[in-house]
PDB file of N, CA, C and O in Angstrom:
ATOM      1  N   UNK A   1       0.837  -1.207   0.000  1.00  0.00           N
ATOM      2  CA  UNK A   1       0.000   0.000   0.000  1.00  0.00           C
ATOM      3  C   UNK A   1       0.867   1.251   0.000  1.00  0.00           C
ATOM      4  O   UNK A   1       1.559   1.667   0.930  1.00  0.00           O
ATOM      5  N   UNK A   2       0.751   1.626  -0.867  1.00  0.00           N
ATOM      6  CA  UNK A   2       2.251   3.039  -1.622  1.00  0.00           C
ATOM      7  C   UNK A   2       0.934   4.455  -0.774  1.00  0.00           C
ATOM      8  O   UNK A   2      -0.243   4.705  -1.031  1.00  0.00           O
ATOM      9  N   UNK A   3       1.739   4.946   0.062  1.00  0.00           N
ATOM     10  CA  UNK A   3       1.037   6.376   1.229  1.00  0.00           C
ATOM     11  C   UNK A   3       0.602   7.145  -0.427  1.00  0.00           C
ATOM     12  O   UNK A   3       1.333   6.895  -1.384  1.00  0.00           O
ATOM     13  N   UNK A   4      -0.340   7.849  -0.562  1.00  0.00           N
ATOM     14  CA  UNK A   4      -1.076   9.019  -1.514  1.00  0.00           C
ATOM     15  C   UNK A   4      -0.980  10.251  -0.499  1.00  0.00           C
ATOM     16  O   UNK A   4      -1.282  10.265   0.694  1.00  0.00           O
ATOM     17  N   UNK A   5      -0.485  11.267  -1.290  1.00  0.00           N
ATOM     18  CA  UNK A   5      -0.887  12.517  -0.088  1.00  0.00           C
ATOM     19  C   UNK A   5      -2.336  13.440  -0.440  1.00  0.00           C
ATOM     20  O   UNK A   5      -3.031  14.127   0.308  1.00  0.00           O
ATOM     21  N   UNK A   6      -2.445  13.167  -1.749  1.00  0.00           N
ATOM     22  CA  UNK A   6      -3.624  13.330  -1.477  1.00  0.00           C
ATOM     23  C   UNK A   6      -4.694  12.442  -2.000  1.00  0.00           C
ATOM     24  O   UNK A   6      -5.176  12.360  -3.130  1.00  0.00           O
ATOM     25  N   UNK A   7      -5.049  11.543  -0.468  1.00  0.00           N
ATOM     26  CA  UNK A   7      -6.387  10.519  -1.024  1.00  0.00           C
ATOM     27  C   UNK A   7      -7.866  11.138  -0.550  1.00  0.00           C
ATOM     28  O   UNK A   7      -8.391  11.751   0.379  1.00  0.00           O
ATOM     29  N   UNK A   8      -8.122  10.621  -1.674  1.00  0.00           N
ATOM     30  CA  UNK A   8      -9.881  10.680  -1.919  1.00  0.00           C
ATOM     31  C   UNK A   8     -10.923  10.142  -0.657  1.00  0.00           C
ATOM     32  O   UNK A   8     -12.125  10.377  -0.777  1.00  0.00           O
ATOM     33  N   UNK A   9     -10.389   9.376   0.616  1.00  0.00           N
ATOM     34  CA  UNK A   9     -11.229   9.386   1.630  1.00  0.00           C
ATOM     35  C   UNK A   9     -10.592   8.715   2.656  1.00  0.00           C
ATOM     36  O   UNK A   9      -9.473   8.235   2.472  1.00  0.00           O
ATOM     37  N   UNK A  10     -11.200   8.618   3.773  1.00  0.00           N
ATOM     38  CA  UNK A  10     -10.540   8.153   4.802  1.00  0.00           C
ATOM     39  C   UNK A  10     -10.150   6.994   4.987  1.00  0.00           C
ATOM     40  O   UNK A  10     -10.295   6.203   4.055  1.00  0.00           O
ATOM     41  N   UNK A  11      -9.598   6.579   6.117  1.00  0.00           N
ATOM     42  CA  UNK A  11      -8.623   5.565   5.988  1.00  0.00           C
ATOM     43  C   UNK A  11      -9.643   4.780   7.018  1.00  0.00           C
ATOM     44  O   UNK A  11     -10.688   5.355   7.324  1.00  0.00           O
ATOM     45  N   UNK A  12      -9.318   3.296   7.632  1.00  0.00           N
ATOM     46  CA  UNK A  12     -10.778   2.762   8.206  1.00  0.00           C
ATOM     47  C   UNK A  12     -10.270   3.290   9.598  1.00  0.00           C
ATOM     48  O   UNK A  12     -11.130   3.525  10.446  1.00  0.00           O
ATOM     49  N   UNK A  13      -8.812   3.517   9.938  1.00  0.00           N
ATOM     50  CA  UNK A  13      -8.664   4.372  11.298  1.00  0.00           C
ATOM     51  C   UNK A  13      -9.188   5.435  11.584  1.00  0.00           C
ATOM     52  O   UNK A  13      -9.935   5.622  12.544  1.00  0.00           O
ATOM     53  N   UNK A  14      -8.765   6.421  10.587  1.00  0.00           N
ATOM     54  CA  UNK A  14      -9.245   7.631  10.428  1.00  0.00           C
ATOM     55  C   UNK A  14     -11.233   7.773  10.662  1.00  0.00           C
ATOM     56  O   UNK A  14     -11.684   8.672  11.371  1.00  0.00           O
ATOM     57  N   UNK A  15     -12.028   6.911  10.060  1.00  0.00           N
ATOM     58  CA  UNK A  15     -12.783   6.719  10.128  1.00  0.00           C
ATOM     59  C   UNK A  15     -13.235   6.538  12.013  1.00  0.00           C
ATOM     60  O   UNK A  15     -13.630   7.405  12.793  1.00  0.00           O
ATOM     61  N   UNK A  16     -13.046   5.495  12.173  1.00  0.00           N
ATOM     62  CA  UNK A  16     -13.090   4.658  13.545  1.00  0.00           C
ATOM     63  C   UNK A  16     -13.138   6.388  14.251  1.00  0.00           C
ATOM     64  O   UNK A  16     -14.160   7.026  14.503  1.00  0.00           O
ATOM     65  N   UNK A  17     -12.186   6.686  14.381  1.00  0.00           N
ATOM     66  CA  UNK A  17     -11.537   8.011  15.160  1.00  0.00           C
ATOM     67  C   UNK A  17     -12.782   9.163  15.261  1.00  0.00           C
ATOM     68  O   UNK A  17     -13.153   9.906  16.170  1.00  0.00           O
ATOM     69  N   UNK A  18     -13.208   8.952  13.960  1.00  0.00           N
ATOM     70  CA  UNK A  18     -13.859  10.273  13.463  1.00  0.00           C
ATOM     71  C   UNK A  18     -15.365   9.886  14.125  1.00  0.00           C
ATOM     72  O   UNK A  18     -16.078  10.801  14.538  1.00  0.00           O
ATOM     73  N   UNK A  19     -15.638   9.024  14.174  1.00  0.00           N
ATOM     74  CA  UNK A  19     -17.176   7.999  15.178  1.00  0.00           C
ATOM     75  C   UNK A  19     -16.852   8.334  16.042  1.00  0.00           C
ATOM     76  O   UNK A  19     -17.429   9.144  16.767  1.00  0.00           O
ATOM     77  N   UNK A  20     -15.753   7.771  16.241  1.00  0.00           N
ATOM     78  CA  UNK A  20     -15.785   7.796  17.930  1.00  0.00           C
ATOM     79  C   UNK A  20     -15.827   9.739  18.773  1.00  0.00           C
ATOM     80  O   UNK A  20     -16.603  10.218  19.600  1.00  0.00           O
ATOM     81  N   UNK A  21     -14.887  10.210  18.208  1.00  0.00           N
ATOM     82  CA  UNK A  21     -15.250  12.147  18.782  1.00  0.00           C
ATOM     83  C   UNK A  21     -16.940  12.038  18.274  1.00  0.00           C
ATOM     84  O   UNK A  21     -17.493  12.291  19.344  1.00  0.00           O
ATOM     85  N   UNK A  22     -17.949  11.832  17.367  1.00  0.00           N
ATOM     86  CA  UNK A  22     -19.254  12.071  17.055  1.00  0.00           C
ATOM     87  C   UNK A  22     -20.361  11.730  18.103  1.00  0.00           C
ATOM     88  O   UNK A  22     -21.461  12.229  18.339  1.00  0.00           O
ATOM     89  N   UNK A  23     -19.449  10.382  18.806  1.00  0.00           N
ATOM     90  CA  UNK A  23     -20.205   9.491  19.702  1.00  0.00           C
ATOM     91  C   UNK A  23     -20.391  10.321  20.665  1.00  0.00           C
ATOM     92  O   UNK A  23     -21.406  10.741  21.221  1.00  0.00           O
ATOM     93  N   UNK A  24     -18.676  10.612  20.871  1.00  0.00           N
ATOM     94  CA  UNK A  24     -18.871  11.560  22.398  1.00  0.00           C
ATOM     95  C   UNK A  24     -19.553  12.966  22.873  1.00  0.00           C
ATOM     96  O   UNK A  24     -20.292  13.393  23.760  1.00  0.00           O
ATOM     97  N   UNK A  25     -18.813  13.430  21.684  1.00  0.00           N
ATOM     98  CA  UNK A  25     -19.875  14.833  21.913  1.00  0.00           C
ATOM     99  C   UNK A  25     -21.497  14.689  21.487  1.00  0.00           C
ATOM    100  O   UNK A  25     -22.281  15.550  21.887  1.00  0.00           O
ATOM    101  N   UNK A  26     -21.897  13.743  20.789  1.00  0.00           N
ATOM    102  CA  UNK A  26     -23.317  13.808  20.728  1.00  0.00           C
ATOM    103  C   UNK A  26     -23.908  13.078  21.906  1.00  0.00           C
ATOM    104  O   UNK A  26     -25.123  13.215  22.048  1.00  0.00           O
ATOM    105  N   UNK A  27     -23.370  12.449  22.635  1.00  0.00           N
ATOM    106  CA  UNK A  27     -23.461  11.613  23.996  1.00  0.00           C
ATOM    107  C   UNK A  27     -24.027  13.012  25.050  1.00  0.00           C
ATOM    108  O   UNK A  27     -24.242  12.834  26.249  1.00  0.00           O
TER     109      UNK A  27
END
């Protein structure tokens, strides 16, 4: 998997990460 600097969407971490701050503050 060759790094892109600029990719077209998130990564499944990036993702995960991005739920999880949504969870909390909408909590």
């Amino acid at each position: 998997m060759a790094h892109q600097c600029g990719r077209k969407g998130f990564t499944l971490i990036e993702l995960l990460v991005v739920i999880a701050i949504i969870a909390i503050l909408a909590a």
